[in-house]
C-alpha positions as CSV (number, residue, x, y, z in Angstrom):
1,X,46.5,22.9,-5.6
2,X,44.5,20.4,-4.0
3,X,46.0,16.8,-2.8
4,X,44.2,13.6,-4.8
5,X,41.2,12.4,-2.6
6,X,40.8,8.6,-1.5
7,X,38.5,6.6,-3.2
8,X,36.7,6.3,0.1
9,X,36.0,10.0,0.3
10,X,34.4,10.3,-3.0
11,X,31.8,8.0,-2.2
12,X,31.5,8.8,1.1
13,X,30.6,12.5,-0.1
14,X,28.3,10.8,-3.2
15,X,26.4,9.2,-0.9
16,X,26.0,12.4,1.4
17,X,24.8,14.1,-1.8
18,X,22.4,11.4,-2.9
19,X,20.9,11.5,1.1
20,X,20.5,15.4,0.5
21,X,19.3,15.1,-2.6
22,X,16.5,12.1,-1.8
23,X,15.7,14.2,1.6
24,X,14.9,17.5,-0.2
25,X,12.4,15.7,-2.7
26,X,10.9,14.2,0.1
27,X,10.5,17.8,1.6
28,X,9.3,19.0,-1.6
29,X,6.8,16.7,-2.4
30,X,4.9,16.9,0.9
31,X,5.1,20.7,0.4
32,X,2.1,21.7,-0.5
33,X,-1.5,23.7,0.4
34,X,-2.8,22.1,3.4
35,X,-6.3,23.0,3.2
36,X,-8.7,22.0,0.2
37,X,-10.9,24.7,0.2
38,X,-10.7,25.8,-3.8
39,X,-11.1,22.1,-4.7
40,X,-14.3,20.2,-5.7
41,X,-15.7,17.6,-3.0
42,X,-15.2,14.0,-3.7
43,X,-18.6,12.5,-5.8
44,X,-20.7,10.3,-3.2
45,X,-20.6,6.5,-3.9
46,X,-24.4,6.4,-5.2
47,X,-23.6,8.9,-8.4
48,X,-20.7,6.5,-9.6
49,X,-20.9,4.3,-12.7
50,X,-22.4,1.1,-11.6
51,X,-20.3,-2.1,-11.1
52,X,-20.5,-5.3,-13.7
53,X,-22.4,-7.2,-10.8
54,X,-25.0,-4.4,-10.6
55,X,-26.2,-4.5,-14.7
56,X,-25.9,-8.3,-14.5
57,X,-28.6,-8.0,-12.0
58,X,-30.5,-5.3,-13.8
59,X,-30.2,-8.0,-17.2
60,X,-32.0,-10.6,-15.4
């Protein structure tokens, strides 16, 4: 049977865990496809909606 373990070690092993654990979604999330080949191009800047200061100017 295995001894009590010191308050200490408990969190000291918690806190390894929760550095695993916070390192492997780390990993995770910046594993992904690298190049963007399937996906659409960005829209250029002209064919978005126009700004508030751009139909003020077009009220005048």
């Amino acid at each position: 049977m295995l001894g009590p373990t010191r308050t200490a070690e408990r969190y000291a092993r918690a806190l390894a865990a929760a550095v695993a654990a916070v390192a492997c979604l780390l990993l995770a999330a910046n594993a992904g496809p690298t190049d963007t080949a399937g996906s659409p191009a960005p829209a250029p800047a002209h064919d978005t909606a126009p700004t508030t200061d751009d139909l003020a100017a077009a009220d005048r």
